[in-house]
Legacy VTK file of the C-alpha trace (Angstrom):
# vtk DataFile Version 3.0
C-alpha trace
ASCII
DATASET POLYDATA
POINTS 97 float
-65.297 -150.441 1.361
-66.085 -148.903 4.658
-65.079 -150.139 7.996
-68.256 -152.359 9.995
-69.522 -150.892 12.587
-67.579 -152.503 15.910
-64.611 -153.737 13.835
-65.599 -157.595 14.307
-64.946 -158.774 11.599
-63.113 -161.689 12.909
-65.225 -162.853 16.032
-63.258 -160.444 18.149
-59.861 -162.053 17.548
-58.422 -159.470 14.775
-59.283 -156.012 14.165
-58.898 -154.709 10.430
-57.368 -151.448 9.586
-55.906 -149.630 6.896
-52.059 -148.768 6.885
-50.747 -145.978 4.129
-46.944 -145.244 3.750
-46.754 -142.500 1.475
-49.224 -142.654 -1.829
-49.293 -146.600 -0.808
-52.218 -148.622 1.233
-52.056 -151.298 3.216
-54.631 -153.698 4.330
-53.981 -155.325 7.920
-55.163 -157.579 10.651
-53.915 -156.791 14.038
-54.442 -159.134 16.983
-56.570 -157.764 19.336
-55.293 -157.172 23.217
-57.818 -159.112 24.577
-58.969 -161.744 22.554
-62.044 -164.026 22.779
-61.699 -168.053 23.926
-64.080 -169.228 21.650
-65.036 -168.937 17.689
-68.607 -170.895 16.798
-67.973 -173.533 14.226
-69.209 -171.902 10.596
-70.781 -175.828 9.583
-71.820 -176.860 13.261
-71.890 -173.075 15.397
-70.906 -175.077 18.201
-68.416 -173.332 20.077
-64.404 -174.062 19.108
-61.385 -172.934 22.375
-59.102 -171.007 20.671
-55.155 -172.271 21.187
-53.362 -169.761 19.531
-53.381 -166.288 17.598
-50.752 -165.193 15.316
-50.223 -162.375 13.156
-47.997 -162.649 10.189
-46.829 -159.350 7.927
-46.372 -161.933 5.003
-49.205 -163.911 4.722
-51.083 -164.997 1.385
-54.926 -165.845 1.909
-55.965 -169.207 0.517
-59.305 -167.765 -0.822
-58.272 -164.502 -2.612
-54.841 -165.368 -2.822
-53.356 -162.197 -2.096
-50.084 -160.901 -0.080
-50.521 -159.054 3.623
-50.690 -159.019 7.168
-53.043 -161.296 7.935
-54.044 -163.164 11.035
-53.347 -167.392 12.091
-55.596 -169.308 14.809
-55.689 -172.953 15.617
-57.593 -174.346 17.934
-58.201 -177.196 20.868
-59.164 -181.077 19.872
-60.390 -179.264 15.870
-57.399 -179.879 13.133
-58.557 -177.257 11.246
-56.990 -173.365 10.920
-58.466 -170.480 10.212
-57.132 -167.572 8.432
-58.040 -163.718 9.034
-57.737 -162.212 5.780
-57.363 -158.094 5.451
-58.586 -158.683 1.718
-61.365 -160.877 2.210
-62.618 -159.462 5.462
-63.286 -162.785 7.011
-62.101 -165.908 8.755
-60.886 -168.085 5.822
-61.565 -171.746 7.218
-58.735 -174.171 6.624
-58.915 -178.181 6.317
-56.850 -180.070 8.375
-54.603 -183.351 7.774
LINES 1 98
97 0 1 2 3 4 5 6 7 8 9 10 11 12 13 14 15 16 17 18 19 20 21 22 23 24 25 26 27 28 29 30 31 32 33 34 35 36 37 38 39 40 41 42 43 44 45 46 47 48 49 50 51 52 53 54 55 56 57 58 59 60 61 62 63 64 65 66 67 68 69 70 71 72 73 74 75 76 77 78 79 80 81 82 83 84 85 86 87 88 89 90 91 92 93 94 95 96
């Protein structure tokens, strides 16, 4: 699967990339230097602040289920997490308790 143009997959907060290590590839998230303050709302598309970013190197997607680096953010007054998934290619929305 090739690469979007601009890398965005993740509202500006990630960028994916490939990794190899010998015959082996890796699919990745990396947190981006300067990240964006707000990610629309995927039921609502009002806008939602951003708290934190994290990137984890063992991470397993909720959707696809799969093992790799992939990419945390919570975010102000919304319970809910999102999850950048290298696999998926997209913000995996999380319910919150």
């Amino acid at each position: 699967m090739p690469t979007p143009p601009g890398n965005d997959l993740f509202h500006g907060l990630f960028e994916w990339r490939r990794e190899t290590s010998g015959a082996s590839l890796r699919l990745a998230v990396s947190q981006k230097f300067e990240t964006v303050r707000t990610v629309p709302c995927p039921d609502t598309g009002r806008p939602l602040r951003v708290a934190t970013v994290e990137v984890s190197d063992r991470a397993v997607c909720p959707a696809c289920a799969q093992l790799g680096a992939g990419g945390y953010v919570s975010f102000v007054s919304d319970l809910r997490l999102a999850f950048a998934c290298p696999s998926c290619r997209k913000l995996i929305w999380i319910a919150g308790a």
